[in-house]
C-alpha positions as CSV (number, residue, x, y, z in Angstrom):
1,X,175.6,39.3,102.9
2,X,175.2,35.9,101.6
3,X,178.5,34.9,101.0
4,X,179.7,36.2,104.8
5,X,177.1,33.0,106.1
6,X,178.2,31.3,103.5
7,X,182.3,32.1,105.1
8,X,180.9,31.3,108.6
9,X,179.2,28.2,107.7
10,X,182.3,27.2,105.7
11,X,184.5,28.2,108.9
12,X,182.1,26.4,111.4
13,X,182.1,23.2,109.2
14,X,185.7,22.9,109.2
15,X,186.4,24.2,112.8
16,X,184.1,21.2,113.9
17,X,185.6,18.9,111.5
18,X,189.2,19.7,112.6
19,X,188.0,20.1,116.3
20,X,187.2,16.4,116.1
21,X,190.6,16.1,114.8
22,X,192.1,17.6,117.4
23,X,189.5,16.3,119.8
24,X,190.7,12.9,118.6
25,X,195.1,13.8,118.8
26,X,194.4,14.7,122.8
27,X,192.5,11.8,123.4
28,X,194.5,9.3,121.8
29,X,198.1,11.1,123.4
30,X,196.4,11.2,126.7
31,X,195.1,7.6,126.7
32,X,198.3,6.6,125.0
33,X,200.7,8.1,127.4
34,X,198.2,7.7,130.7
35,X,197.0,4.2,130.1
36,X,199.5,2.7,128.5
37,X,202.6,4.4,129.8
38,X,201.2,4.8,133.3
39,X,201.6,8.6,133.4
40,X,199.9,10.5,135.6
41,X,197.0,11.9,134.4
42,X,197.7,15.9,135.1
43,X,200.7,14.7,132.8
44,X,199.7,13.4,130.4
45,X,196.9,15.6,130.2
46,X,199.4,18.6,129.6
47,X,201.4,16.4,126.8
48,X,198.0,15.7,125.2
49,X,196.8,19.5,125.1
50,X,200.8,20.7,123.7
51,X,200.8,17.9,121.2
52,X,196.6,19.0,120.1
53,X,197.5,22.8,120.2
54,X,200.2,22.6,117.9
55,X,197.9,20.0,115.8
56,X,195.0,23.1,116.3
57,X,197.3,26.1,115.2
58,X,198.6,24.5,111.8
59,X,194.5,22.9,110.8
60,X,193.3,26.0,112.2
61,X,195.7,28.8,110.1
62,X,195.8,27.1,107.4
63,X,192.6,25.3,106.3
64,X,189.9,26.5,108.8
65,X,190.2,30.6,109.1
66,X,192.9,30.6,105.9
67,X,194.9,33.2,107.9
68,X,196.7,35.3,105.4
69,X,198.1,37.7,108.2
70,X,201.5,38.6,108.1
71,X,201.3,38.8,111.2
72,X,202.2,35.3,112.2
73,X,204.1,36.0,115.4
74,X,201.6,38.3,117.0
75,X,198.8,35.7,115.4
76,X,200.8,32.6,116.4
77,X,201.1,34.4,120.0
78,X,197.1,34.9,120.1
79,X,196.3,31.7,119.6
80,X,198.6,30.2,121.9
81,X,197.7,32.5,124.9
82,X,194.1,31.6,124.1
83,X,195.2,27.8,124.3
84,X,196.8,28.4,127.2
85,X,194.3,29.6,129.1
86,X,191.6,26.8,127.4
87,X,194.4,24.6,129.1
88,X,194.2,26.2,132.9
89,X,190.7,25.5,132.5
90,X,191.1,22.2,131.2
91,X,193.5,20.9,134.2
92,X,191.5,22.8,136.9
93,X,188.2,20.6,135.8
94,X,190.0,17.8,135.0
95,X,191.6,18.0,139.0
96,X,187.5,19.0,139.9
97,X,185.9,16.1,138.2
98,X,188.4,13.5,138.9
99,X,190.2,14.0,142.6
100,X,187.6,16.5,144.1
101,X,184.2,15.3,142.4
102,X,185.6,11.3,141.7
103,X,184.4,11.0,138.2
104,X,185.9,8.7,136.1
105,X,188.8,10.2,134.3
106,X,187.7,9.0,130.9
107,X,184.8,9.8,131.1
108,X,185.8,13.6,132.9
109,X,188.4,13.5,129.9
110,X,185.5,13.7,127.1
111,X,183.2,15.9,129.1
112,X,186.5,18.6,129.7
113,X,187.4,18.7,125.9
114,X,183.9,19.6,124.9
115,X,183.8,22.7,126.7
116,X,187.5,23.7,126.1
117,X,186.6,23.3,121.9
118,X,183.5,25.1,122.7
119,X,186.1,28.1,124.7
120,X,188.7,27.6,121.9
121,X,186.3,28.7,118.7
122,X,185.3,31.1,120.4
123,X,188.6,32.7,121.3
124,X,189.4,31.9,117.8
125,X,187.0,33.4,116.2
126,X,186.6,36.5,118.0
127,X,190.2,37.4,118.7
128,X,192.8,35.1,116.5
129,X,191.7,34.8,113.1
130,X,189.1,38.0,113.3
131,X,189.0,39.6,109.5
């Protein structure tokens, strides 16, 4: 009994710790490729989230949940489809906050990513990486 809060401590800790990670890859790839490249910002915010899922699979398999499952297609497939909807979300209040609400899109960046890490553990944790 213990050692399973012990395991979700252990998982939360690192989930956070490679959330920020991840947190940190979208930001920087959508700042990068919106600020400096002068992307639009639905664009680079869909490089950004590819580019942090990918990041969020491998921390998340390998270090986080330490997936064992053999079944890495079905798993890998899981996690994606859980990304992608994270991501639907993730444009449509990104589209709310900055062209219907007009937030700034930095700030609207930041506030977006919190919910969708928040939307991704639990996806995770519940449906992905379950034991």
């Amino acid at each position: 009994m213990i050692s399973d809060w012990i395991k979700i401590d252990r998982e939360l800790i690192l989930y956070v710790v490679f959330g920020a990670f991840t947190f940190f890859v979208n930001l920087i790839s959508y700042f990068f490729f919106a600020n400096i490249l002068g992307i639009n910002y639905l664009v680079s915010n869909a490089i950004a989230w590819f580019l942090s899922v990918l990041f969020a699979y491998i921390t998340n398999r390998t270090w986080v949940f330490e997936s064992k499952s053999p079944h890495i297609l079905k798993e890998m497939s899981l996690f994606f489809s859980g990304r992608i909807f994270s991501g639907v979300v993730d444009m449509i209040l990104m589209y709310a906050f900055i062209d219907l609400l007009v937030f700034d899109s930095s700030i609207s960046k930041i506030v977006v990513q919190v919910i969708v890490i928040i939307l991704n553990y639990i996806f995770s944790k519940l449906i992905v990486f379950k034991d």
